[in-house]
C-alpha positions as CSV (number, residue, x, y, z in Angstrom):
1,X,65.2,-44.9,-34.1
2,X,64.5,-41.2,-34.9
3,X,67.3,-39.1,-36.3
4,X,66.7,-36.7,-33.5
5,X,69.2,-39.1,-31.4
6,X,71.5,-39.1,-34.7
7,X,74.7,-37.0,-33.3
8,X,75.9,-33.6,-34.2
9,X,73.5,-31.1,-35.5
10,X,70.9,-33.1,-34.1
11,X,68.0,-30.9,-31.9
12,X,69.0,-32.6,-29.0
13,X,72.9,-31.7,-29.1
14,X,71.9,-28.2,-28.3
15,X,68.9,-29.1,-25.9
16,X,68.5,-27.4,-22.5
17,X,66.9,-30.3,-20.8
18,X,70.0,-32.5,-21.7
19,X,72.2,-30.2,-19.8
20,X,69.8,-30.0,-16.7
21,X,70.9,-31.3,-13.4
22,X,70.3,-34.8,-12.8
23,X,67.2,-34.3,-10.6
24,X,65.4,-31.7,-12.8
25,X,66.1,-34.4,-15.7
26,X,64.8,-36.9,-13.8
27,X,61.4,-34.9,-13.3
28,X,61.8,-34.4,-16.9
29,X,61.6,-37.8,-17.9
30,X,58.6,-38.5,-15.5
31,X,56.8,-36.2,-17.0
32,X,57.2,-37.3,-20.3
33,X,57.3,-41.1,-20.1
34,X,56.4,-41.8,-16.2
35,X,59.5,-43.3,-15.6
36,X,60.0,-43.7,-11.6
37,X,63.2,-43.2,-9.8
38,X,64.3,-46.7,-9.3
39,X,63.9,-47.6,-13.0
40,X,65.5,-44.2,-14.1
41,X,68.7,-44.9,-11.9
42,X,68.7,-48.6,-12.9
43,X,68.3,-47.5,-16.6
44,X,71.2,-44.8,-16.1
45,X,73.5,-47.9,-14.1
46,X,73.1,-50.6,-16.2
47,X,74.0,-47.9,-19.4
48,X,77.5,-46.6,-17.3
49,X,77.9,-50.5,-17.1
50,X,77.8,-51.5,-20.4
51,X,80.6,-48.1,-21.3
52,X,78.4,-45.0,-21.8
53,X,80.2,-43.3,-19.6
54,X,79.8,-39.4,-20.9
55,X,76.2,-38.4,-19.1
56,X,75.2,-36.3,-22.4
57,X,75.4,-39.8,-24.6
58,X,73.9,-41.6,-21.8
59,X,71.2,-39.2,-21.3
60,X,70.6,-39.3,-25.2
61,X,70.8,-43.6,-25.3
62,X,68.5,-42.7,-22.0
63,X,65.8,-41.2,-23.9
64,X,66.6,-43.8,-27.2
65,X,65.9,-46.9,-24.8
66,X,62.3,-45.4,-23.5
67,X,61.5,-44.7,-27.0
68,X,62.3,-48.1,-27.8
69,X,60.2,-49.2,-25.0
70,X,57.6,-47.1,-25.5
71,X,57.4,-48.8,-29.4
72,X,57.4,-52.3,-28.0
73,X,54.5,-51.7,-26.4
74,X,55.5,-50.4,-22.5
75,X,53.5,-47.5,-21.7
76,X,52.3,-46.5,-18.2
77,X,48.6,-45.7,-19.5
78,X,46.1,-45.4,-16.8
79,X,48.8,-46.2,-14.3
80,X,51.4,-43.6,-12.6
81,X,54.6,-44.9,-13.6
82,X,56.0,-47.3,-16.9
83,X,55.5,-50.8,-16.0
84,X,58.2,-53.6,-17.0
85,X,57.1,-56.4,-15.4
86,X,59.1,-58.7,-13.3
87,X,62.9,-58.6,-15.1
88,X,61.3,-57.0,-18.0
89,X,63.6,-54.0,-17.5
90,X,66.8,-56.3,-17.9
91,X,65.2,-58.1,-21.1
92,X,64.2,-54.8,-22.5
93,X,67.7,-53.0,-21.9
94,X,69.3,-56.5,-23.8
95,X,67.1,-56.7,-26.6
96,X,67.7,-52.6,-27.2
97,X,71.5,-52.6,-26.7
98,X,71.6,-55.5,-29.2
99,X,69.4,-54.1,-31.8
100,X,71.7,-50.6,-30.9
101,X,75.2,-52.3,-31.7
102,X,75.1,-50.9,-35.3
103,X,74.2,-47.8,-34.2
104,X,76.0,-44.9,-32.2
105,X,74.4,-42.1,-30.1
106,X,76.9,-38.9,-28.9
107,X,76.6,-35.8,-28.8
């Protein structure tokens, strides 16, 4: 993973669009990976689930999982939004949060 999600001093610890409300951050993230509402929310759920609970570190393991994503392969290319296929999300968000156990995102 990139040391930009590392923790404190990091160039995302002092970003604006972490801080955003949720709907600006959600345009945010469409814009920069085409992730669609439904996924976004599911991706933002399934992280409060498993004990992110602080939005800023959920936000930062947020953007750490479409990375992730985005360097297994998933990109929305010619299409609108990211594409995960049926229950590709769920496999994706496993295989990420066990690859992530060693490794801790805050702000």
């Amino acid at each position: 993973m990139p040391e930009q999600y590392s923790a404190a001093g990091s160039p995302l610890k002092d970003s604006t669009f972490l801080n955003l409300p949720n709907s600006r951050f959600y345009e945010w993230c469409y814009e920069k990976y085409g992730l669609n509402r439904g996924v976004f929310n599911t991706i933002d759920n399934w992280l409060y689930e498993y004990g992110i609970v602080n939005v800023l570190s959920r936000r930062i393991y947020l953007l750490a999982f479409l990375d992730f994503a985005e360097a297994s392969g998933i990109r929305r290319g010619e299409q609108k939004y990211l594409k995960f296929g049926h229950g590709g999300l769920s496999e994706k968000l496993r295989e990420f949060l066990q690859v992530q156990e060693d490794h801790i995102y805050s702000i």
